[in-house]
C-alpha positions as a Markdown table, in Angstrom:
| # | Residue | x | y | z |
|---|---|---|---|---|
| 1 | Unk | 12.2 | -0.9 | 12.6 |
| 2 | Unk | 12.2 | 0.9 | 9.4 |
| 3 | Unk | 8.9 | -0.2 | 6.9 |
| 4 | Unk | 10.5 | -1.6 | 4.3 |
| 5 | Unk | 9.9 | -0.2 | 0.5 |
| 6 | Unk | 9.2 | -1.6 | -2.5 |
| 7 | Unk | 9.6 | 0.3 | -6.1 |
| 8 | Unk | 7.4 | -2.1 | -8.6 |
| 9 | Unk | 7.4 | -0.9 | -12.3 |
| 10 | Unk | 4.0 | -2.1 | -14.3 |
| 11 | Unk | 2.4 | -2.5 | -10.8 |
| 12 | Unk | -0.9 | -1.6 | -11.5 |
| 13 | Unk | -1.8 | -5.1 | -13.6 |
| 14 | Unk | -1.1 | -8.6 | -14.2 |
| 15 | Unk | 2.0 | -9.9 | -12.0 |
| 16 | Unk | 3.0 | -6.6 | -11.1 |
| 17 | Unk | 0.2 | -6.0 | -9.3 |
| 18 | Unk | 0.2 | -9.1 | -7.8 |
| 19 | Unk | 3.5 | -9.1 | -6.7 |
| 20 | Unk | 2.7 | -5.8 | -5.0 |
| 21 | Unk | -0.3 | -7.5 | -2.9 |
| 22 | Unk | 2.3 | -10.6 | -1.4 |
| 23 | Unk | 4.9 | -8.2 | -0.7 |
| 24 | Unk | 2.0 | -5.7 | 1.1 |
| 25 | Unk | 0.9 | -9.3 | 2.9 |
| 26 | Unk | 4.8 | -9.2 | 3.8 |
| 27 | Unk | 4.1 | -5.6 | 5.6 |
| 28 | Unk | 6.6 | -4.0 | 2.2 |
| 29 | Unk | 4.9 | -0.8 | 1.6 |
| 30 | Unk | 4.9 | -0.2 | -2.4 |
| 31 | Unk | 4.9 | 2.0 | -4.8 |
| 32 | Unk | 3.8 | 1.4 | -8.1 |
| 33 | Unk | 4.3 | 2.7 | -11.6 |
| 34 | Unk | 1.8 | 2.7 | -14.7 |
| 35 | Unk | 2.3 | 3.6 | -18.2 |
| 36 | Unk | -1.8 | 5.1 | -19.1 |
| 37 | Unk | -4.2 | 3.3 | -17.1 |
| 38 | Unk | -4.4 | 5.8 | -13.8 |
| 39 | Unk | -7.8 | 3.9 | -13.0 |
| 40 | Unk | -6.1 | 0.4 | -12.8 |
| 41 | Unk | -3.3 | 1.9 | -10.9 |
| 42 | Unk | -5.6 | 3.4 | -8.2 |
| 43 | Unk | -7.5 | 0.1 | -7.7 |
| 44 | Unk | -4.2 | -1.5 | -7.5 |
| 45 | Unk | -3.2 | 0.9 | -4.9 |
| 46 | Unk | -6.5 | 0.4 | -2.9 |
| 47 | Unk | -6.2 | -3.4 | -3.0 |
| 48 | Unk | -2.6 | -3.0 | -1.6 |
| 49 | Unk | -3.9 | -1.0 | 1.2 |
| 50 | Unk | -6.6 | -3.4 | 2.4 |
| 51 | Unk | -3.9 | -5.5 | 2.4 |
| 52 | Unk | -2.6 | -3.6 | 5.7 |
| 53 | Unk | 0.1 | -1.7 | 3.6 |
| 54 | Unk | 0.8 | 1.9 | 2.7 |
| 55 | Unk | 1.0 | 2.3 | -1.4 |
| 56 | Unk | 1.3 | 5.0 | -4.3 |
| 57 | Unk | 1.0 | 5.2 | -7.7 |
| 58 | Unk | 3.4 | 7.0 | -10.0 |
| 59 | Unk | 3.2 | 7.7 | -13.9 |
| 60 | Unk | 6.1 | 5.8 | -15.8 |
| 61 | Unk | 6.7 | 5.1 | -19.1 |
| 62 | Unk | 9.6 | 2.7 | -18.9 |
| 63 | Unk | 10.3 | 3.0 | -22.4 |
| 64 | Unk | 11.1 | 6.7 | -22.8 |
| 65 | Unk | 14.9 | 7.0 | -20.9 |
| 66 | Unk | 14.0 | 11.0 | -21.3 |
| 67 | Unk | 11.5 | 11.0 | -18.6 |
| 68 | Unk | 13.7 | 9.1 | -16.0 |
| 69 | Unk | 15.3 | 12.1 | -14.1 |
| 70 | Unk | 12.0 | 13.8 | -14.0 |
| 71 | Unk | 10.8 | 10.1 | -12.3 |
| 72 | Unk | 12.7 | 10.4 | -9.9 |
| 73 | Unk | 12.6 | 13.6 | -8.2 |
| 74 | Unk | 9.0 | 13.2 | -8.3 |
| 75 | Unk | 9.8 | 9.7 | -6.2 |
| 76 | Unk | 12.0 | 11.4 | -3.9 |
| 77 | Unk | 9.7 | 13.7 | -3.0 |
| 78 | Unk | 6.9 | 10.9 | -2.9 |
| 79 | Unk | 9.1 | 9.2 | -0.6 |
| 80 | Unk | 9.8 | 12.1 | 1.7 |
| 81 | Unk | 5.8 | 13.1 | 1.8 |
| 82 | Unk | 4.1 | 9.7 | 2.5 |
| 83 | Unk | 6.7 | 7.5 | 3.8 |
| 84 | Unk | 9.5 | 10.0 | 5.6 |
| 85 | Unk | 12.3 | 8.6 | 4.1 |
| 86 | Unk | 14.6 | 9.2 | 0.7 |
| 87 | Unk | 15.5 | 5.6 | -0.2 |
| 88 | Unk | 13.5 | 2.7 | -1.5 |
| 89 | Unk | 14.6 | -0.8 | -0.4 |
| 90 | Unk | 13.3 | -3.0 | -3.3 |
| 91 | Unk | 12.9 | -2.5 | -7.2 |
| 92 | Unk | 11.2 | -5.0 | -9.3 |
| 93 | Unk | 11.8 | -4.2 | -12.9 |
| 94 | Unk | 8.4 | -5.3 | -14.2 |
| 95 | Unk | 6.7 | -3.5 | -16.5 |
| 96 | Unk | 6.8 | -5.0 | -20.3 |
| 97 | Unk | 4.8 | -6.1 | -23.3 |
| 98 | Unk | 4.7 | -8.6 | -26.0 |
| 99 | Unk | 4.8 | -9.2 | -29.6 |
| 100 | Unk | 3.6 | -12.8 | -30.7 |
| 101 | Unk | 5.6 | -12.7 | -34.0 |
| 102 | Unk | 7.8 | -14.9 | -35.8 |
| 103 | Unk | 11.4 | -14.4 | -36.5 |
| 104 | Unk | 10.7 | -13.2 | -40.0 |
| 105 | Unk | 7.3 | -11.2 | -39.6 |
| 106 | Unk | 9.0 | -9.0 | -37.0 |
| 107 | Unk | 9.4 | -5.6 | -38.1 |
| 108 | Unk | 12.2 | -2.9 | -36.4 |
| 109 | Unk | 10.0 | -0.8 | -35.4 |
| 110 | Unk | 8.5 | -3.7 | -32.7 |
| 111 | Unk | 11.9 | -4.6 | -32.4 |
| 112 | Unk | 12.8 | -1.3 | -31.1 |
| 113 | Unk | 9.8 | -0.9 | -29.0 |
| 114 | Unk | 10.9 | -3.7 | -27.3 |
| 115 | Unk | 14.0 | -3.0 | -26.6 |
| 116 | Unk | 13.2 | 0.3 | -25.8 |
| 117 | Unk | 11.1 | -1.0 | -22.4 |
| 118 | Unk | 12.8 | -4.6 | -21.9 |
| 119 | Unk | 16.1 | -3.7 | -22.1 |
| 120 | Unk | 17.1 | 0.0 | -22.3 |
| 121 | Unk | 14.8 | 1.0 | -20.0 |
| 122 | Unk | 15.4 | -1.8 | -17.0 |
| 123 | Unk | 19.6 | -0.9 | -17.8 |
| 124 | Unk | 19.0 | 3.3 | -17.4 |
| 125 | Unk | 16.1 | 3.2 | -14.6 |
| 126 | Unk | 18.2 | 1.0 | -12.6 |
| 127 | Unk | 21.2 | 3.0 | -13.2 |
| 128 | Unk | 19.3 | 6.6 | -12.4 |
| 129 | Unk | 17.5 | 4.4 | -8.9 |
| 130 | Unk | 21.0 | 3.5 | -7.7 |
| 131 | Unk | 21.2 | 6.4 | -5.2 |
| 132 | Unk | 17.7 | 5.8 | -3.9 |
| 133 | Unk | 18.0 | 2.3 | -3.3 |
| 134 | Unk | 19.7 | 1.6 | 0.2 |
| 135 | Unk | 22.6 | -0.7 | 0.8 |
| 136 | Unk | 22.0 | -3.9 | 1.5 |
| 137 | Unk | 18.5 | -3.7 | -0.7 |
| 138 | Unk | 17.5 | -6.0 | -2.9 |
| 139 | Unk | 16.5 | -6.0 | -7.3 |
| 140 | Unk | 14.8 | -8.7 | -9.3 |
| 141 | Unk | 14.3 | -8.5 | -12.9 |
| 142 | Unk | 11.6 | -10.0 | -14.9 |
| 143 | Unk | 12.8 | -12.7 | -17.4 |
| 144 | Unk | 10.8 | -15.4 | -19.1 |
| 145 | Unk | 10.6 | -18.9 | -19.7 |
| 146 | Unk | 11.4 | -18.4 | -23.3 |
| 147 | Unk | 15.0 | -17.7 | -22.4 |
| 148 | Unk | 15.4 | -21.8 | -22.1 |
| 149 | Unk | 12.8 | -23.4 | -23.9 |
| 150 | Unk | 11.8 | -21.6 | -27.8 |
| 151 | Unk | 8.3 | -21.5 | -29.0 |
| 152 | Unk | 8.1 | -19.7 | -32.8 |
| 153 | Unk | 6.6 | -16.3 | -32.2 |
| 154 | Unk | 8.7 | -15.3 | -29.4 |
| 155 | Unk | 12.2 | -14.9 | -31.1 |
| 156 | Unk | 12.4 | -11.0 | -30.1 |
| 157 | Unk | 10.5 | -11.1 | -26.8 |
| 158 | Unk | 12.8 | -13.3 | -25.5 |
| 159 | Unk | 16.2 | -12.1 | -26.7 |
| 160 | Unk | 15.2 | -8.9 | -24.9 |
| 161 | Unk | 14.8 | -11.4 | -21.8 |
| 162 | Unk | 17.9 | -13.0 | -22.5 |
| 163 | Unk | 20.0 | -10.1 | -22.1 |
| 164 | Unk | 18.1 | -8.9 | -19.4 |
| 165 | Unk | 19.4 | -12.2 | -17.2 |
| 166 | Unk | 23.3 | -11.2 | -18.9 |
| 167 | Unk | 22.4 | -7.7 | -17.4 |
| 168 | Unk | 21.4 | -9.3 | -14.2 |
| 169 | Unk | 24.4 | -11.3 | -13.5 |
| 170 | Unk | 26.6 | -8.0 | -14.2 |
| 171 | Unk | 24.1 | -5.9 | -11.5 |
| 172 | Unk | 24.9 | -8.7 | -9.4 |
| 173 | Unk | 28.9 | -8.4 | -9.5 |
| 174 | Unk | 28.8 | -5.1 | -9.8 |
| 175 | Unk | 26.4 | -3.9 | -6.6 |
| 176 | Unk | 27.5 | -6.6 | -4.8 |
| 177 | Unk | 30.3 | -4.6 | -2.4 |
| 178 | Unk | 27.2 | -2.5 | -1.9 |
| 179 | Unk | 25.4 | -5.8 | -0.3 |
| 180 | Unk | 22.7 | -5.4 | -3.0 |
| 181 | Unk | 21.5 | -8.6 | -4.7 |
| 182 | Unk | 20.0 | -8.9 | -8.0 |
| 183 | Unk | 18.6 | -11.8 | -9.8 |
| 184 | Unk | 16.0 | -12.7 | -12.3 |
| 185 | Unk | 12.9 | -14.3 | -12.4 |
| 186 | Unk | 11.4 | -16.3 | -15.2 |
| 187 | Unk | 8.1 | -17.2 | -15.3 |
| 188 | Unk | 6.8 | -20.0 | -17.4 |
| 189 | Unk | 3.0 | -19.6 | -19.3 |
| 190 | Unk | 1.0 | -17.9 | -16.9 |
| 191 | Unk | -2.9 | -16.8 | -16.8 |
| 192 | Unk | -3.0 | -13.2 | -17.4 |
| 193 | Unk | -3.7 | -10.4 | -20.2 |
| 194 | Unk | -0.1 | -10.9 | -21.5 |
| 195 | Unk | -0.3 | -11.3 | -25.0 |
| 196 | Unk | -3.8 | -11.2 | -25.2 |
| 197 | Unk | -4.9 | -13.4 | -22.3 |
| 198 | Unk | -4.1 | -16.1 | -24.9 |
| 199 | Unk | -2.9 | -18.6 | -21.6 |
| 200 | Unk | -5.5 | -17.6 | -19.6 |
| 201 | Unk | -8.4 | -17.6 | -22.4 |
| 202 | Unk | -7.6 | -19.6 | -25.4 |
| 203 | Unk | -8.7 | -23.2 | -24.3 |
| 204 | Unk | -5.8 | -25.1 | -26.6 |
| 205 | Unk | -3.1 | -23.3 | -25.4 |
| 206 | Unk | -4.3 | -23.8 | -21.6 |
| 207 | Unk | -4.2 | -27.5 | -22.5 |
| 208 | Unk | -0.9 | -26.9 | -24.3 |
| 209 | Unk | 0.8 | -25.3 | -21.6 |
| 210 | Unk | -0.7 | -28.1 | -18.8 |
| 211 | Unk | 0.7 | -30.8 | -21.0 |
| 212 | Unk | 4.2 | -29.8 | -21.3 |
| 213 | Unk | 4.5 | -29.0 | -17.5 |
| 214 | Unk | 4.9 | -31.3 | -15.5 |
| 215 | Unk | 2.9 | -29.5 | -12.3 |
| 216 | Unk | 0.2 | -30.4 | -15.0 |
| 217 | Unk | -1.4 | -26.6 | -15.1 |
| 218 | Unk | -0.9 | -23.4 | -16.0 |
| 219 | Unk | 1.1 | -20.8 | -13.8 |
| 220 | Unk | -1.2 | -18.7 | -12.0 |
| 221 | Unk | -0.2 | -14.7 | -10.8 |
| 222 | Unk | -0.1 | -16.0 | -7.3 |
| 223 | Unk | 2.4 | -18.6 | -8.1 |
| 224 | Unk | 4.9 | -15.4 | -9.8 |
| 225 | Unk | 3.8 | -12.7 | -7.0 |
| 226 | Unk | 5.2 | -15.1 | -4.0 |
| 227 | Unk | 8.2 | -15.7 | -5.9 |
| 228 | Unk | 9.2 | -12.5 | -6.2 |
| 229 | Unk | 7.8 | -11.7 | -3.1 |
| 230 | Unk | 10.0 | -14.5 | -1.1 |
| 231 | Unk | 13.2 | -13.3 | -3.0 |
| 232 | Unk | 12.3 | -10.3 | -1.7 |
| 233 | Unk | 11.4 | -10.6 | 2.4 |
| 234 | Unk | 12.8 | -14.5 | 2.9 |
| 235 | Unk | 16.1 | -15.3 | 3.6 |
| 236 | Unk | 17.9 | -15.1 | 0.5 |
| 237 | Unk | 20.3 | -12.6 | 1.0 |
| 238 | Unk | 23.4 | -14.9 | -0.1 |
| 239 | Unk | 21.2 | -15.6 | -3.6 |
| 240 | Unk | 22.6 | -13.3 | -6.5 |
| 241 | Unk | 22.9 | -12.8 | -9.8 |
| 242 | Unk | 20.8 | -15.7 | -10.4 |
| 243 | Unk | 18.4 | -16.7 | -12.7 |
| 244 | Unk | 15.1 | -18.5 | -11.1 |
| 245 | Unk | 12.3 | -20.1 | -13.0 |
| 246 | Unk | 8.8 | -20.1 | -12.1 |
| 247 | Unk | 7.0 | -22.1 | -14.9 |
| 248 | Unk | 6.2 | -25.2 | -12.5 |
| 249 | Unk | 8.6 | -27.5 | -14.8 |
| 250 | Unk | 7.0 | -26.3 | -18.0 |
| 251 | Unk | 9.0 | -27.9 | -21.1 |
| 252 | Unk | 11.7 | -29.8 | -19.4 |
């Protein structure tokens, strides 16, 4: 049997990299993308190989749709020089950033930078992967919890998010005769460098976060990293265009 593949943008930190590491533990080779930090990237690749599975890291910046054809023929030929093959069997559109800004402090610029990696770059990467990805092969998106519930410095973060899951459902419908599934996952408050480690490190929004979910703590990588992982290598081949939240009942 064919080792599956894994395509993992933003793989070299936070729960990109984790997710990477549970599907390696699955026996999903991977290969990862990173935007500047080639040092994180290689330790992300070495951790996914003590983990028993083959891995490469690829320079990506997801928010530049100019640099996507060029991406890919350096991944086909990745593909055909480590791993033999010319298709990829999973792609997890990871790879983001933050802006903790209200509504009206929010300038166009950010706005646009956003967009540029949320939303633009998940539609066109995806779109210019479709050949490489093989039938019956499998796409999760990265949403948020701030799609549901609203906290007051997330208004363009998570509009980006929200029409990433609108985007999902579409994937979904339209790759579906191909036996592809695509959903979304939407992690609640979790403890990583995101926006400044500020769940992970600031003590009162740790004890914010654990009060308003009612698993009574903060999401952890491993919690996001199986999720996507099981969506990826469990048995959910008749889930689609759906959108699942990880935030262990945070705001409900």
């Amino acid at each position: 049997m064919t080792q599956k593949i894994a395509l993992i943008t933003g793989g070299s930190r936070g729960l990109g990299r984790n997710a990477a590491l549970h599907l390696a533990r699955h026996g999903v080779d991977v290969i990862l993308t990173y935007n500047s930090r080639a040092d994180e990237a290689e330790a992300a690749v070495a951790e996914v190989e003590a983990a028993g599975a083959r891995a490469v890291a690829l320079q990506l910046n997801t928010g530049d749709t100019s640099t996507f054809p060029a991406f890919v023929a350096t991944l086909k030929e990745t593909l055909e020089a480590t791993f033999g093959r010319d298709t990829i069997d999973f792609l997890v559109n990871n790879a983001g950033t933050g802006l903790h800004k209200t509504f009206a402090e929010t300038t166009e610029a950010e706005f646009d930078v956003l967009m540029n990696i949320h939303l633009k770059g998940v539609f066109f990467l995806t779109q210019a992967l479709l050949p490489v990805i093989v039938d019956g092969g499998r796409i999760v998106n990265l949403s948020t919890g701030l799609t549901r519930f609203t906290l007051g410095v997330y208004a363009a973060y998570a509009s980006m998010k929200g029409a990433v899951e609108v985007l999902t459902r579409y994937l979904a419908r339209e790759l579906g005769p191909r036996g592809i599934t695509v959903n979304a996952i939407a992690p609640g408050a979790t403890a990583t460098d995101f926006a400044g480690g500020a769940v992970r490190d600031n003590p009162a929004v740790n004890q914010m976060v654990k009060e308003a979910t009612a698993m009574g703590r903060v999401g952890q990588p491993d919690d996001i990293g199986g999720a996507i992982a099981s969506l990826l290598t469990g048995e959910n081949g008749w889930v689609t265009g759906q959108r699942i939240e990880a935030s262990g009942g945070q705001s409900l």
